[in-house]
C-alpha positions as CSV (number, residue, x, y, z in Angstrom):
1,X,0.0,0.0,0.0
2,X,1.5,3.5,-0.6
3,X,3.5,5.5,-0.1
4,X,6.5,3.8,-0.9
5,X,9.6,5.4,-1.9
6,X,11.1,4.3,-4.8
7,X,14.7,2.8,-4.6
8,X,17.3,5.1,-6.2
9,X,20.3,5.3,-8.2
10,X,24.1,6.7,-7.6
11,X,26.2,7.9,-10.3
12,X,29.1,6.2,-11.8
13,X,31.5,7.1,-14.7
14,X,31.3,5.2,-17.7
15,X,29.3,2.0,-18.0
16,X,30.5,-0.4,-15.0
17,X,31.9,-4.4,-15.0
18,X,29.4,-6.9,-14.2
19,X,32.0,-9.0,-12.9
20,X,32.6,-6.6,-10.0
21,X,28.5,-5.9,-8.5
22,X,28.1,-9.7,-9.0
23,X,26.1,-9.8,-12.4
24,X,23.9,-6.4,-13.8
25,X,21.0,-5.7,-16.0
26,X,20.8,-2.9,-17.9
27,X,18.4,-0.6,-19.2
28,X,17.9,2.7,-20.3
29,X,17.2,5.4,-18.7
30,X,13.9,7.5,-18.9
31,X,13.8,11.0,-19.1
32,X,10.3,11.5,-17.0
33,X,8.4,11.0,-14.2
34,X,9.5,8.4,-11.9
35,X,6.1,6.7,-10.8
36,X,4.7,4.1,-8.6
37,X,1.7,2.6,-9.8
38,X,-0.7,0.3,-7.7
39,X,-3.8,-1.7,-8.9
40,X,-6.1,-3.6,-6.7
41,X,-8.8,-4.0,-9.4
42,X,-10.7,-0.9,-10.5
43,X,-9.0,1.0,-8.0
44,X,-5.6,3.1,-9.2
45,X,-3.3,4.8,-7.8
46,X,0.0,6.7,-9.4
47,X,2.7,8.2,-6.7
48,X,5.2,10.3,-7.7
49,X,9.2,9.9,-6.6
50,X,8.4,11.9,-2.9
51,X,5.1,10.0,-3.0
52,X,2.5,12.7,-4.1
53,X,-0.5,11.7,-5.8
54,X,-0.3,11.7,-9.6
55,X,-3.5,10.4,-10.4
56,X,-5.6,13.1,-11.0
57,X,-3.2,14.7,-13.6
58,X,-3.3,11.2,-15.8
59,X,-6.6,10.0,-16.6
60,X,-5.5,8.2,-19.6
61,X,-2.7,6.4,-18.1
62,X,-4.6,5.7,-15.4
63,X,-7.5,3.5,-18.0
64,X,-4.7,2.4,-19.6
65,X,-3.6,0.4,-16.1
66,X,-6.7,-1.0,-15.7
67,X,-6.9,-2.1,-19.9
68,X,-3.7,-3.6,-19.8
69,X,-1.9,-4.5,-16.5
70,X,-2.4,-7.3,-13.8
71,X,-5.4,-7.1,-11.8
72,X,-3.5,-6.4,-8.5
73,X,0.1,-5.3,-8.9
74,X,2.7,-2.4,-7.8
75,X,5.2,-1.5,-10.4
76,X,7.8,1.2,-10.4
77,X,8.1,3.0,-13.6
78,X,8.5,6.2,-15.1
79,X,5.6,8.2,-17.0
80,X,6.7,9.6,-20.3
81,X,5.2,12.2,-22.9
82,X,6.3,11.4,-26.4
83,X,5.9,13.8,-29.6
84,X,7.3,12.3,-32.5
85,X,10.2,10.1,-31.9
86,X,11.4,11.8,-29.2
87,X,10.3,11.9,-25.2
88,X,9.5,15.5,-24.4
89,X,9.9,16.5,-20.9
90,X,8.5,19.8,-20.6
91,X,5.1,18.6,-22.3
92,X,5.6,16.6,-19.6
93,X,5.5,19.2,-17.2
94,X,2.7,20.8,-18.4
95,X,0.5,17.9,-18.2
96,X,0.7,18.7,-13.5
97,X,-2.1,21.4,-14.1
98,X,-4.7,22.6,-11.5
99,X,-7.8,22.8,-13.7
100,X,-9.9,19.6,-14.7
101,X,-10.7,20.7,-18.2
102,X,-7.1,21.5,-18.9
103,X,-6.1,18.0,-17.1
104,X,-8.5,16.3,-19.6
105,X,-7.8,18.7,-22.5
106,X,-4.1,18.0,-22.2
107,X,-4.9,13.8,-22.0
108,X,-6.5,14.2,-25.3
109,X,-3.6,16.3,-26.9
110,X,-0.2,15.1,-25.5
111,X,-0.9,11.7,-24.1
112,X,1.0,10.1,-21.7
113,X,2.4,6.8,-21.8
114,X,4.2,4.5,-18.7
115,X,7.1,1.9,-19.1
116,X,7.7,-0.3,-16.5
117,X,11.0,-1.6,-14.8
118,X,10.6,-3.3,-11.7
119,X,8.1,-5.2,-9.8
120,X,7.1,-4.8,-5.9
121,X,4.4,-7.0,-5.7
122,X,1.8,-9.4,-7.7
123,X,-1.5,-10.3,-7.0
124,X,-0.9,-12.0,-3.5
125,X,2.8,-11.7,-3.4
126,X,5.4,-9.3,-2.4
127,X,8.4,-9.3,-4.4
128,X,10.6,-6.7,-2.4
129,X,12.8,-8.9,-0.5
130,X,14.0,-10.9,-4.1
131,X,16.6,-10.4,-6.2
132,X,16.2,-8.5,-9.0
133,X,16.6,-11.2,-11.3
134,X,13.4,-13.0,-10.3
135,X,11.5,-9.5,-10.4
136,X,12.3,-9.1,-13.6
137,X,11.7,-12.7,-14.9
138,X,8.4,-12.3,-12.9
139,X,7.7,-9.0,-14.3
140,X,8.7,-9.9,-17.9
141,X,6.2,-13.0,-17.7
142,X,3.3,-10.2,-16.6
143,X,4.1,-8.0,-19.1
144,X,4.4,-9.9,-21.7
145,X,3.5,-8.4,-25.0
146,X,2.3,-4.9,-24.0
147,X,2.7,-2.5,-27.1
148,X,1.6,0.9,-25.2
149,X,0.4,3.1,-23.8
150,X,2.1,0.7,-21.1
151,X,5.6,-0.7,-21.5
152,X,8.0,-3.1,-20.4
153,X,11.6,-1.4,-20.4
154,X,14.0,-3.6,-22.0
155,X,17.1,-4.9,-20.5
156,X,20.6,-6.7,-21.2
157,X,22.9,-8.1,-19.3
158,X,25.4,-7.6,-22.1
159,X,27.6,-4.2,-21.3
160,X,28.7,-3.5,-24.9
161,X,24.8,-4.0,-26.2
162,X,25.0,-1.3,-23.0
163,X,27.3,0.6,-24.4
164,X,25.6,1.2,-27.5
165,X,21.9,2.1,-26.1
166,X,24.0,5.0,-24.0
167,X,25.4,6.3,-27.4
168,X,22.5,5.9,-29.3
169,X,19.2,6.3,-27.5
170,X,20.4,9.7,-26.4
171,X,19.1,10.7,-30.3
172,X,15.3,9.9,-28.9
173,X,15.5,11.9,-25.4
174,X,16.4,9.4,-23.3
175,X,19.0,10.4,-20.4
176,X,21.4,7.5,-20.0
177,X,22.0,3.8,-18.6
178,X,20.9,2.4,-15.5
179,X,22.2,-0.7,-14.3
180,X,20.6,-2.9,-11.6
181,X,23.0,-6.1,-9.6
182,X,20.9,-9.0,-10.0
183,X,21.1,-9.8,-7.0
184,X,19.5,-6.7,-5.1
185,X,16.5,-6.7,-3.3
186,X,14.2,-3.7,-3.6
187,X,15.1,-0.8,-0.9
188,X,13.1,1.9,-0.7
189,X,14.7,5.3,-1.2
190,X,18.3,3.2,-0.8
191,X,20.9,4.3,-3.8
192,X,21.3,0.9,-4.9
193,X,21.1,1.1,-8.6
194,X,23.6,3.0,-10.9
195,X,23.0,5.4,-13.5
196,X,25.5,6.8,-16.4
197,X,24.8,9.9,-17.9
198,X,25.8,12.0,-20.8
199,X,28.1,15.0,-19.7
200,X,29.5,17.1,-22.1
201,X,31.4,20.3,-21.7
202,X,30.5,24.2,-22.7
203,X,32.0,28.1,-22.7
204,X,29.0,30.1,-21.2
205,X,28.4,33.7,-20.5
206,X,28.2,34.7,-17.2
207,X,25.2,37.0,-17.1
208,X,23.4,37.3,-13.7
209,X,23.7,35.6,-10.3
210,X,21.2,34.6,-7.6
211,X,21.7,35.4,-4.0
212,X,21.4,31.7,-1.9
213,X,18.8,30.6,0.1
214,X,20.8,31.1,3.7
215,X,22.3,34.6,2.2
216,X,22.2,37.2,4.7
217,X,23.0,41.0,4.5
218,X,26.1,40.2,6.7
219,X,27.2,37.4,5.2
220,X,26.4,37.4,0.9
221,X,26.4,34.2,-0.2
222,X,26.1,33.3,-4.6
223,X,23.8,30.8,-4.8
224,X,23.8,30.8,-8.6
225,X,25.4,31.9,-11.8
226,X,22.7,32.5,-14.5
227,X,24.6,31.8,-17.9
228,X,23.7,32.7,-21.4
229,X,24.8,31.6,-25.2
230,X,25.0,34.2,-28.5
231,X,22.7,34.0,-31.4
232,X,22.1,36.5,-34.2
233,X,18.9,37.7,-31.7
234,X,21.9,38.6,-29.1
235,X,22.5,36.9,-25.3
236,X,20.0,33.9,-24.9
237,X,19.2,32.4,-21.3
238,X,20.6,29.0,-21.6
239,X,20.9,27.3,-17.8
240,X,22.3,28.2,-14.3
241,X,25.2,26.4,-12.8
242,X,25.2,26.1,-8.6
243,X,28.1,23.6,-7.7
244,X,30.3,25.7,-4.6
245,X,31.4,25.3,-1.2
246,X,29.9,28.1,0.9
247,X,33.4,29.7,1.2
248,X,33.3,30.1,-2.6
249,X,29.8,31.1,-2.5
250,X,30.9,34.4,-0.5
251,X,34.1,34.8,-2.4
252,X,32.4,35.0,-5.8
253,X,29.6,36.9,-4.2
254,X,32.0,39.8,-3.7
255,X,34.4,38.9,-7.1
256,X,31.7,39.5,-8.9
257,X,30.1,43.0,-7.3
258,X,32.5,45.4,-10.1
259,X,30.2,43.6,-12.9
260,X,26.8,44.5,-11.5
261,X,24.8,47.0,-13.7
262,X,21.3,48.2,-13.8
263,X,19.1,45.7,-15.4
264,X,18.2,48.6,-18.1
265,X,21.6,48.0,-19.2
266,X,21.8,44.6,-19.5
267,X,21.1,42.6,-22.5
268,X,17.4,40.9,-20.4
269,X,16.8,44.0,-19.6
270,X,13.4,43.9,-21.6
271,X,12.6,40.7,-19.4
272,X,12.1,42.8,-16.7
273,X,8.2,43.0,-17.9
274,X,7.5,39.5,-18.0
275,X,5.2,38.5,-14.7
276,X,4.2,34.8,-15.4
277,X,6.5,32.1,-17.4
278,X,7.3,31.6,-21.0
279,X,8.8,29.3,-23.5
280,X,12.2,30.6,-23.2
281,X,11.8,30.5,-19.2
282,X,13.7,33.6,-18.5
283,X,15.2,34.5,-15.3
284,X,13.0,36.1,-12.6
285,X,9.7,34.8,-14.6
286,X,7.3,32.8,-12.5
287,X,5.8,28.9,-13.3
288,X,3.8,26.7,-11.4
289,X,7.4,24.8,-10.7
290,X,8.7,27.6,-9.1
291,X,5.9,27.7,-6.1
292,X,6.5,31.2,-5.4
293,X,10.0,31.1,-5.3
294,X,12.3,35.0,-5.6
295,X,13.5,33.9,-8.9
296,X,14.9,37.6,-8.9
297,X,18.9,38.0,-10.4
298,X,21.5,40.7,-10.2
299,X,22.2,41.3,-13.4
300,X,25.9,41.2,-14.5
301,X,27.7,43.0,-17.4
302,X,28.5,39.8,-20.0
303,X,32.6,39.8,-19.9
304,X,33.1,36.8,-17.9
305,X,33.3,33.0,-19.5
306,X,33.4,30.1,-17.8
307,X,33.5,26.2,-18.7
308,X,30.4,24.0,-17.5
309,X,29.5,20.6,-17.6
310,X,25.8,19.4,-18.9
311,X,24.2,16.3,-19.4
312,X,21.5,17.3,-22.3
313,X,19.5,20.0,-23.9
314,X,16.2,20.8,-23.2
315,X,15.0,22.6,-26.2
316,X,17.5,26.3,-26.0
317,X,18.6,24.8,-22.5
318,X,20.4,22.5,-20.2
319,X,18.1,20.4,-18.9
320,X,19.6,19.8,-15.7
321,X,21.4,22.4,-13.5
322,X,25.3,22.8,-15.1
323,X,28.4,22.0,-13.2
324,X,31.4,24.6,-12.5
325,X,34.5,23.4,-14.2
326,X,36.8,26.7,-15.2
327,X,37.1,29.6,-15.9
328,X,37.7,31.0,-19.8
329,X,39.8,33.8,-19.5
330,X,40.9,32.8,-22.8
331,X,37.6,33.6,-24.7
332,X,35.6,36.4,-26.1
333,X,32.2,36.4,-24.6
334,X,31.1,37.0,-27.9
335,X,32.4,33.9,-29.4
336,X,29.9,31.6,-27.0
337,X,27.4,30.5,-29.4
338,X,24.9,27.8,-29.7
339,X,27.3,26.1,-32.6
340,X,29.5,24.9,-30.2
341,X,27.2,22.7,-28.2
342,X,27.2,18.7,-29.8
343,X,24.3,17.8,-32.2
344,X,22.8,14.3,-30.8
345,X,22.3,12.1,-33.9
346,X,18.4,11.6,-33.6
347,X,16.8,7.5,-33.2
348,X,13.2,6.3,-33.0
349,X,11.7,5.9,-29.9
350,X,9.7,3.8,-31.3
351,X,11.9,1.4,-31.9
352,X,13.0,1.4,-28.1
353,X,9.6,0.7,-27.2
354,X,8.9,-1.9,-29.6
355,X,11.2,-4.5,-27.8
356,X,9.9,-3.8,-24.9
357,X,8.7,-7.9,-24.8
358,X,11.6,-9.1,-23.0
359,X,15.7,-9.0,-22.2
360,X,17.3,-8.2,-25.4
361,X,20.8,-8.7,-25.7
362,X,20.5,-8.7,-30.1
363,X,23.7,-6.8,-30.8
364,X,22.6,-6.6,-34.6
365,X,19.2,-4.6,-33.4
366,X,20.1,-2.5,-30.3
């Protein structure tokens, strides 16, 4: 019975040896929202990662449970939005909405769908306290032959077929590799599986900052540096990156005080009129994410460049906060464009999703 907390993942470099966690599956990663689901008969329930109640935003997935999985089960899984052959996670995001109509309205339109990957219990049995290995065999036998909107994720044991999902499954918005020992029971919100994710490099701008959260007028602390990319339409908003010590925090706080200048005189200036969110989610806008947040920045004057590390784009931004590496005294502000950032070579989701049957471990067909 809910809530249960999902088990989580730790990060590792690169995709790990088998032969040292005593045997791994591995599967790809889903760029979504994790979700527990629980069926006992017409009744459905779908929990989010800190256990809030999903339900209501997901009608369709919700008669899609009751069309197409076990009678009474709980599976952990991740809800997904596809467009095209590609997962889109901020039609995701727009699907949490307060308003019935829209809830419905958004079902119809952008249509979620929910792949599963690991079993916690089946009509009379709990399945927590086995190995992984007989959850998935279990789960794979339940699942059997599902072709949406509910999935089974597939899996190999194989690390090069691994190796080759992580390069090429990237092209279809998915975020990585995660691998699971075989021999691990389920723990709730216990780091026990590992994911690999892309991380890739990038000059930025440094345009603004953000004060932190335990910033006082005594003591300043940075708690963010707002960083932007050149395009012939001038500075774009294109992520923040957050990674200090709180001695750093104050350091840069007051390193950075000569670049301040009047918002009128910086190149957002004009977004100083926006009150609610928009596509290009500019800084000091408002969303429904932010839940009332001071999203407020001191603007800087653009001279500084510094080198970040990011997983993935999100449309014209990282999707993830960006990690400090250096400093580019080297480079011309100027010369931080969009073109430098890697293309991903696109790939059907589809095709992901179709062998969702069972293990795979078909090098010719990964």
């Amino acid at each position: 019975m809910p809530p249960v907390q999902p088990m989580l993942a730790k990060s590792v470099k690169g995709i790990p040896d088998p032969a040292k966690h005593g045997g791994l599956s591995f599967e790809p990663k889903w760029d979504g929202f994790r979700c527990i689901v629980f069926r006992d008969g017409d009744e459905v329930e779908l929990a989010s990662r800190n256990t809030k109640p999903l339900t209501r935003y997901f009608p369709e997935v919700v008669a899609a449970v009751k069309e197409q999985l076990p009678t009474r089960c709980v599976l952990d899984g991740e809800l997904f939005v596809a467009l095209g052959d590609r997962l889109e996670f901020e039609t995701l995001q727009e699907r949490i909405h307060p308003a019935a109509s829209r809830v419905n309205l958004l079902a119809e339109q952008t249509p979620a769908g929910f792949v599963a990957f690991d079993l916690l219990a089946l009509g009379d049995e709990s399945y927590v306290d086995r190995p992984f290995a007989e959850r998935r065999a279990a789960l794979a036998k339940a699942l059997a032959g599902l072709d949406g909107p509910c999935y089974l994720t597939r899996t190999t044991e194989d690390p090069e077929v691994a190796e080759q999902w992580f390069s090429r499954f990237e092209g279809a918005g998915l975020d990585g590799v995660v691998a699971k020992p075989l021999g691990a029971t389920y723990q709730q919100n216990a780091r026990t599986m590992l994911k690999i994710k892309h991380e890739r490099t990038a000059d930025c701008v440094v345009a603004g900052m953000r004060e932190h959260k335990t910033s006082t007028r005594e003591r300043p602390l940075l708690g963010s540096l707002l960083l932007g990319l050149y395009t012939e339409d001038g500075l774009q908003h294109v992520g923040v990156s957050a990674s200090f010590t709180e001695k750093r925090r104050a350091e840069l706080w007051a390193e950075l005080q000569p670049l301040v200048v009047p918002i009128e005189e910086h190149p957002w200036g004009r977004w100083a009129e926006f009150l609610t969110a928009n596509p290009d989610r500019v800084p000091g806008t408002q969303s429904r994410w932010s839940q009332g947040k001071d999203l407020s920045f001191t603007p800087l004057r653009p001279d500084l460049v510094v080198e970040v590390a990011y997983d993935h784009m999100e449309g014209r931004r990282f999707r993830h906060t960006a990690q400090f590496r250096r400093w580019r005294t080297d480079r011309d502000p100027e010369s931080c464009g969009y073109d430098q950032l890697e293309e991903v070579v696109s790939y059907d989701l589809g095709r992901i999703l179709g062998a969702s049957t069972g293990s795979t471990t078909d090098q010719e067909n990964p």
